[in-house]
C-alpha positions as CSV (number, residue, x, y, z in Angstrom):
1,X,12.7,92.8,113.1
2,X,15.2,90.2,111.1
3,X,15.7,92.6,108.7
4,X,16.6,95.6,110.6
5,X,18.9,93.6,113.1
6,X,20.7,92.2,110.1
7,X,20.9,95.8,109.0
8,X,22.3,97.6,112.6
9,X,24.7,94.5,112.2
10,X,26.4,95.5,109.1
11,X,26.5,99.0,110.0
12,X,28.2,98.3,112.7
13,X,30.9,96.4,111.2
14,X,31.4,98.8,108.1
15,X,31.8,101.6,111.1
16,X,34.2,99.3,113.1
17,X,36.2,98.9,110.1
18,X,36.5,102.1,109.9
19,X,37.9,103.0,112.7
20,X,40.5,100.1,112.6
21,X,41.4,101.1,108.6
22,X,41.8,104.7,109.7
23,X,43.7,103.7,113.0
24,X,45.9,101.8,110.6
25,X,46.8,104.6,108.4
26,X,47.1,107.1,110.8
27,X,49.7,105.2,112.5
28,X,51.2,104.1,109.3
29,X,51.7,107.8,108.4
30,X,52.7,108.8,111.6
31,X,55.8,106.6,111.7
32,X,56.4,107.8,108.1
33,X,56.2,111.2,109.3
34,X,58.6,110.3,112.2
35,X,60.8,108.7,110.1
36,X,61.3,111.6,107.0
37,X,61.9,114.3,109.6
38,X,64.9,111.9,111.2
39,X,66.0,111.1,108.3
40,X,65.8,115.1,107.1
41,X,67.5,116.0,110.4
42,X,70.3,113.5,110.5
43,X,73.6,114.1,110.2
44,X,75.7,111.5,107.9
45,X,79.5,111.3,107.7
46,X,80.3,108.0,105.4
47,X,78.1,105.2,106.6
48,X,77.6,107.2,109.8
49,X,74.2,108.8,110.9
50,X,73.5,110.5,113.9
51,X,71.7,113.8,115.2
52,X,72.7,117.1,116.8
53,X,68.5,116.4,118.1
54,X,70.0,113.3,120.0
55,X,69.5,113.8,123.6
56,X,67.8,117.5,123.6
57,X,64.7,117.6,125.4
58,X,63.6,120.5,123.7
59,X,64.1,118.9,120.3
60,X,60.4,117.9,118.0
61,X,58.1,115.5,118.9
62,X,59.4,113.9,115.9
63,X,63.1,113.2,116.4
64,X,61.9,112.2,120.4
65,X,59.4,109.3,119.2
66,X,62.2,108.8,116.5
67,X,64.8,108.1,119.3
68,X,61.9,106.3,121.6
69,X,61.0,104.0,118.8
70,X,65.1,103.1,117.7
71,X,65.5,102.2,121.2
72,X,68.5,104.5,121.6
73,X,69.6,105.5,125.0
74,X,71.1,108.9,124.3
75,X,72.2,112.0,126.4
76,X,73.5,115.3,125.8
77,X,75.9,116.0,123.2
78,X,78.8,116.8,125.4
79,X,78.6,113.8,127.4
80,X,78.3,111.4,124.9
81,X,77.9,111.3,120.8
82,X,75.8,108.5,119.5
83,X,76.9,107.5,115.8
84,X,74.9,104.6,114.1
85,X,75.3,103.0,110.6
86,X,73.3,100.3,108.6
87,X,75.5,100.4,106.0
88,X,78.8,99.7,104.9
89,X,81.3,102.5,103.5
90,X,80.4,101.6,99.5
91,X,76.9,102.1,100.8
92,X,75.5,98.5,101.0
93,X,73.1,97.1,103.5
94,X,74.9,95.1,106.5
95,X,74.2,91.8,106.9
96,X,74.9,89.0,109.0
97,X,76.4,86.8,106.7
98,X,79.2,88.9,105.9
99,X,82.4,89.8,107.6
100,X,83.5,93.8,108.2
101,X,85.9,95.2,109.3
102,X,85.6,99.0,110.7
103,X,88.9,100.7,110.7
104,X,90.3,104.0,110.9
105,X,90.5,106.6,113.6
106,X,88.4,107.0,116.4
107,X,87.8,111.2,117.4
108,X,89.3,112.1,120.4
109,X,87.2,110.9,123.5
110,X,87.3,110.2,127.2
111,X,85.8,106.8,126.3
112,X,84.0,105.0,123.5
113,X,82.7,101.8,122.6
114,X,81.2,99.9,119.2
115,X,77.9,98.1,119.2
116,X,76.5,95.3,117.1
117,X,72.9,95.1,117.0
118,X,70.1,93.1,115.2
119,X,67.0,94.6,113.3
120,X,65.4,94.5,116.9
121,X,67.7,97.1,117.9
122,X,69.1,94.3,120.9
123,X,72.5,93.3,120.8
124,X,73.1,89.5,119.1
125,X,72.9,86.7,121.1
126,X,76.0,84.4,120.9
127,X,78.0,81.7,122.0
128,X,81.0,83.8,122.9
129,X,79.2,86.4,124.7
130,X,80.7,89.1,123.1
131,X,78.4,92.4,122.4
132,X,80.9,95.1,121.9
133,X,84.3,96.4,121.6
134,X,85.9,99.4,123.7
135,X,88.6,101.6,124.2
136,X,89.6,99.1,127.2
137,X,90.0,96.1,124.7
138,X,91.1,97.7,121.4
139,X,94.5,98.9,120.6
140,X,95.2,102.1,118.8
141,X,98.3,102.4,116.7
142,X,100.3,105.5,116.7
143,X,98.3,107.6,114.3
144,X,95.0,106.8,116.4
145,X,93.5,104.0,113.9
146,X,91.5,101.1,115.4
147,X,90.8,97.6,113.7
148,X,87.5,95.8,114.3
149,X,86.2,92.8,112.9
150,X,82.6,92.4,112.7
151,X,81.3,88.8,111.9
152,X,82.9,85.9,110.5
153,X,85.0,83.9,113.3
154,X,87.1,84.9,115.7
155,X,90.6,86.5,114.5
156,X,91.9,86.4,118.1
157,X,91.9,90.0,118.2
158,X,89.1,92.7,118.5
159,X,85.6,91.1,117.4
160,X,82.3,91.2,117.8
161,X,80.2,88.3,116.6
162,X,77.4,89.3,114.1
163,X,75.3,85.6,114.6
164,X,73.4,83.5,112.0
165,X,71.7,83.7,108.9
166,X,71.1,87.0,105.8
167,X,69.9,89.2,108.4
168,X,70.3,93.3,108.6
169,X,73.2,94.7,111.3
170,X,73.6,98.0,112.5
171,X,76.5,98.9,114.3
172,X,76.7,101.8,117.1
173,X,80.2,104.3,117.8
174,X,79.2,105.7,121.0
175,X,82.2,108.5,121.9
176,X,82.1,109.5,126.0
177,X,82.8,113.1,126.7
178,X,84.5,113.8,123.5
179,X,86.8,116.7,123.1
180,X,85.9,120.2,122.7
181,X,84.4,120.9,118.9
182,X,83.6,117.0,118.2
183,X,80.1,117.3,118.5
184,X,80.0,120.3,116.0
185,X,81.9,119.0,114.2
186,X,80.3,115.3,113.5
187,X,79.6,115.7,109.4
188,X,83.3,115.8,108.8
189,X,85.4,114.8,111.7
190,X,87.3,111.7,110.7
191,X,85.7,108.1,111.8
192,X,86.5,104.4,111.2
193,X,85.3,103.6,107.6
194,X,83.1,100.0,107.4
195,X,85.0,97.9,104.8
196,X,82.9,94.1,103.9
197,X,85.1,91.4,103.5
198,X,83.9,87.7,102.4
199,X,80.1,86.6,102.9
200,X,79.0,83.1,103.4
């Protein structure tokens, strides 16, 4: 009796860690999978990434977990363009420590704003309570160029704090009912470039 309840025992935990194994790599390749097809299907202009996918309901089941599990809030194309980079304009990773400053022009829009965010995908909690920058708060100059800091302290002009520590940034152009052609256009129209300056 001993014997044979020691043996049901172990085969039930070799068949329970089983499951949990294969449960791990299924998910595991599942968010691979999600990940190569939205990386395939993205659209990169400099440091910027986005998708013609991004708010289409009809799009794959890949790009919509993609877009589920980024967090990102997106709509249709002609309402609003959603460009996101993790990286600066020579193609390194942003971090906290460092400053940036994203400069250039902005495509023509009804409205946009820029987004800092932390490896959680939230914005970064700070002292000045300062999350973003907008068309309300920045100044263009006459050819349409905008200046940015991002990180660092505050220059007394546009800024968004980037918070403590080595950490990876992203940072989010979101353009509101951009002009006709923009969307169709998003692999070479002309956008701020993402220069670092000093780290700490």
């Amino acid at each position: 009796m001993t014997r044979w309840l020691k043996f049901e025992a172990g085969r039930f935990y070799f068949v329970l860690s089983v499951i949990v194994v294969g449960g791990i790599l299924g998910a595991g390749s599942g968010l691979m999978a999600v990940k190569m097809v939205s990386d395939t299907e993205s659209v990169r202009n400099g440091p910027w990434q986005t998708s013609a996918d991004y708010g289409n309901p009809d799009a794959n089941p890949w790009m919509l977990s993609a877009v589920a599990l980024s967090g990102l809030m997106t709509t249709r194309q002609d309402e609003a363009v959603h460009l996101t980079a993790f990286r600066d304009s020579a193609g390194e990773r942003l971090k906290a420590n460092c400053v940036y400053y994203l400069s250039g022009p902005v495509p023509d829009a009804d409205w946009w704003t820029v987004t800092l965010y932390g490896n959680d995908h939230f914005p970064i909690p700070n002292a000045a309570s300062i999350w973003s920058a907008s068309a309300g708060d920045v100044t263009q100059d006459g050819q349409g160029n905008i200046r940015i800091q991002l990180g660092g302290d505050d220059p007394g002009s546009a800024w968004i704090p980037s918070g403590a520590g080595d950490a990876g940034r992203s940072v989010t152009l979101r353009l509101y009912r951009p002009a006709e052609g923009v969307a169709a256009d998003l692999a070479t129209v002309a956008l701020p470039h993402i220069d670092r300056g000093a780290c700490r």
